[in-house]
C-alpha positions as CSV (number, residue, x, y, z in Angstrom):
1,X,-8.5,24.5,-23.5
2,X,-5.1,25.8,-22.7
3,X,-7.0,28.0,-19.2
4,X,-8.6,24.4,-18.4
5,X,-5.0,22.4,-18.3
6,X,-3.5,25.6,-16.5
7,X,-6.8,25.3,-13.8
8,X,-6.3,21.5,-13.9
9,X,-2.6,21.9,-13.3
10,X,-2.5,24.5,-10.8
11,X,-4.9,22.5,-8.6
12,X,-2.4,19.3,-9.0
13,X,-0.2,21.6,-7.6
14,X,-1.7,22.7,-4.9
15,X,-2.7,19.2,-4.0
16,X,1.2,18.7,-3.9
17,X,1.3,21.7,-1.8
18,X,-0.9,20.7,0.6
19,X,0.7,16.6,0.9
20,X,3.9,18.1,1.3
21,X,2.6,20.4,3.9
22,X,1.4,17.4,6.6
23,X,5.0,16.0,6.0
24,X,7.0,14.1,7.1
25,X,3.4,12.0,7.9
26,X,4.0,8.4,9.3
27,X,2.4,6.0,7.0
28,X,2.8,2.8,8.8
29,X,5.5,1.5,11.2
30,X,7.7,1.6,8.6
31,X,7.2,3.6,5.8
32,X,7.2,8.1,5.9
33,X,5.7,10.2,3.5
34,X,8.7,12.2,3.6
35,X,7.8,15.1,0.8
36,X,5.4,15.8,-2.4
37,X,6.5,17.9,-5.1
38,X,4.6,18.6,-8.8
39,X,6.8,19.7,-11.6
40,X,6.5,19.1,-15.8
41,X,3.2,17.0,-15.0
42,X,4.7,14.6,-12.5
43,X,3.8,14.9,-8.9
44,X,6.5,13.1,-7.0
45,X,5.9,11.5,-3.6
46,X,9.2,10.9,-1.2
47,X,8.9,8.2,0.8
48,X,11.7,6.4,3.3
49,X,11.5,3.0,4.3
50,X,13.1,1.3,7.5
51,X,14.8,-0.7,5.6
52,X,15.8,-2.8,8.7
53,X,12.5,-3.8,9.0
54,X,12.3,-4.9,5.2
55,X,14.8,-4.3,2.1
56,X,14.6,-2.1,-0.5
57,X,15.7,-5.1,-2.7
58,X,12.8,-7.8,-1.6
59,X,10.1,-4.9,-2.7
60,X,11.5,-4.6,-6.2
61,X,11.5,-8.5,-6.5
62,X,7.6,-8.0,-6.3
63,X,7.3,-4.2,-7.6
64,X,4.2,-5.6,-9.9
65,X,2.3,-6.9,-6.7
66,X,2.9,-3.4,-5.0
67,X,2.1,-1.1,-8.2
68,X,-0.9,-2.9,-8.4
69,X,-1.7,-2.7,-4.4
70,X,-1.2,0.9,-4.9
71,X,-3.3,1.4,-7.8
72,X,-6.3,-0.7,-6.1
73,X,-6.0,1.7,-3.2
74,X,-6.1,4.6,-5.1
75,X,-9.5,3.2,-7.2
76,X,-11.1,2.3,-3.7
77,X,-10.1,5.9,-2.1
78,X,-13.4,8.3,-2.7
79,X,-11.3,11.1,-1.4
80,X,-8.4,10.8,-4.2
81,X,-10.9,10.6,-7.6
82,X,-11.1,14.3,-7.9
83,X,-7.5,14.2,-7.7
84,X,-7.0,11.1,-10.1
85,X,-9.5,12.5,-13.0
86,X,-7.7,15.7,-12.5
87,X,-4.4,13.9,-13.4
88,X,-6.3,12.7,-16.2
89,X,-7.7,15.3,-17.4
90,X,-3.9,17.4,-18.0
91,X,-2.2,13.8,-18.2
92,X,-0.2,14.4,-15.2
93,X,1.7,11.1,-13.6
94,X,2.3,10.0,-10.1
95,X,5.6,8.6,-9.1
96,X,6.2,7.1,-6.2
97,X,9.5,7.0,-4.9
98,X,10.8,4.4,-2.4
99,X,14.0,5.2,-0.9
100,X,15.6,3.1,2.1
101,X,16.6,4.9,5.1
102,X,19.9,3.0,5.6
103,X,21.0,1.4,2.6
104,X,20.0,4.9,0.4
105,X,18.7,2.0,-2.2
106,X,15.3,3.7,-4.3
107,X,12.3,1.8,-5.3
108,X,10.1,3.3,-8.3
109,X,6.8,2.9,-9.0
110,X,5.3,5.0,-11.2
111,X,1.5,5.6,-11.9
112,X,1.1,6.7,-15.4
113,X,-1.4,7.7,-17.8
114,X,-2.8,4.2,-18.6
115,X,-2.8,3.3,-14.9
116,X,-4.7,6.1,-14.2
117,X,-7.6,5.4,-16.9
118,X,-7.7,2.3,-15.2
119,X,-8.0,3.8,-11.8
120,X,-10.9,5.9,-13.3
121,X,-12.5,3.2,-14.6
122,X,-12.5,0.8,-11.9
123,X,-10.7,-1.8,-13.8
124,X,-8.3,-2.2,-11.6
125,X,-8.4,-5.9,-9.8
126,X,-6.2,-7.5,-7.4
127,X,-3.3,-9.5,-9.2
128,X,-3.1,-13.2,-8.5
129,X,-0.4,-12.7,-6.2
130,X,-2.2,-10.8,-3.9
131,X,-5.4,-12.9,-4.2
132,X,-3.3,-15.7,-3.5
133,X,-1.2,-13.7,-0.2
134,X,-4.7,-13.2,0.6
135,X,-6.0,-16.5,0.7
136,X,-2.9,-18.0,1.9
137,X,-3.5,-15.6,5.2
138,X,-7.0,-16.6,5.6
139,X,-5.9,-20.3,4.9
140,X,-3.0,-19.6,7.8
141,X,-5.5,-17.8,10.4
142,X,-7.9,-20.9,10.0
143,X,-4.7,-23.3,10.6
144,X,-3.7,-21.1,13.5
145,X,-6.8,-21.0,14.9
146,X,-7.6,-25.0,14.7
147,X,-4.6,-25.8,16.3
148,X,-4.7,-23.2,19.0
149,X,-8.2,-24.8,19.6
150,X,-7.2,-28.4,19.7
151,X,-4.8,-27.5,22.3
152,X,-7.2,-26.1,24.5
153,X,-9.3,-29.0,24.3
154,X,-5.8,-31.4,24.9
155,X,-5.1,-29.8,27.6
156,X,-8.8,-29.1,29.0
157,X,-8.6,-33.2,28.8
158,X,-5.3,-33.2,30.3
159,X,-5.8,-31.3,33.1
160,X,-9.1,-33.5,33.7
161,X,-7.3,-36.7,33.5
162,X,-4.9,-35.8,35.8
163,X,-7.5,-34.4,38.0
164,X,-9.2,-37.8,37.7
165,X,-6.2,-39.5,38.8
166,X,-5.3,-37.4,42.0
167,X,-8.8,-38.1,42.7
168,X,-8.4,-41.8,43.3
């Protein structure tokens, strides 16, 4: 059992290896993977965050809405469930760490054994908040979309009216 957890623990660590190899990797326009360590059962991603673009203090406001964006990414990644049952399986944690690249401010969001089961499990749904961002955006598109089309058609009618008009 112990060779099994040693196995389970050196391949976490090598999993770390290779994540922290690729860095610094650009996540978004905004956010860099900046290094991934493991250590005592905790792998530990770096992140920074232009935190011109958006505060360190407005994420922890909503740190439930982004643990549980993170977690439904994780279930819905095929290529991270060898790594998540691994984590299980010698009850290893992720912890993500947040840190803003002007103000130095640190956002924590850790991933722990319980999360993980549920990442395993596929029990992981989207909170109400983001079912509700998500429907607001849909609800907003629709909105934006109606009254760019109205517009069009105003000034479709518009433009014939007044071509009506030079007419006579």
């Amino acid at each position: 059992m112990m060779l099994l957890a040693s196995c389970a623990g050196s391949a976490i660590k090598m999993a770390a290896d290779g994540l922290d190899s690729s860095c610094p990797k650009q996540i978004n326009e905004f956010v860099t993977m900046d290094n991934v360590s493991y250590n005592n059962q905790v792998m530990t991603i770096n992140y920074s965050i232009d935190d011109n673009v958006v505060s360190i203090d407005s994420l922890n406001s909503v740190l439930d809405v982004i643990k549980n964006t993170v977690m439904l990414r994780l279930q819905n990644d095929n290529e991270m469930k060898e790594f998540i049952q691994v984590c299980s399986e010698t009850g290893a944690v992720i912890n993500n760490i947040y840190t803003g690249s002007n103000s130095g401010k640190t956002l924590e969001i850790l991933i722990n054994a319980e999360d993980i089961q549920q990442i395993l499990n596929g029990t992981v749904t989207p909170s109400e908040v983001v079912e509700n961002a998500v429907e607001k955006d849909v609800e907003e598109a629709a909105e934006d979309i109606m009254e760019k089309s109205e517009k069009i058609i105003d000034d479709a009618v518009k433009a014939t009216e007044v071509e009506s008009q030079n007419k006579e």
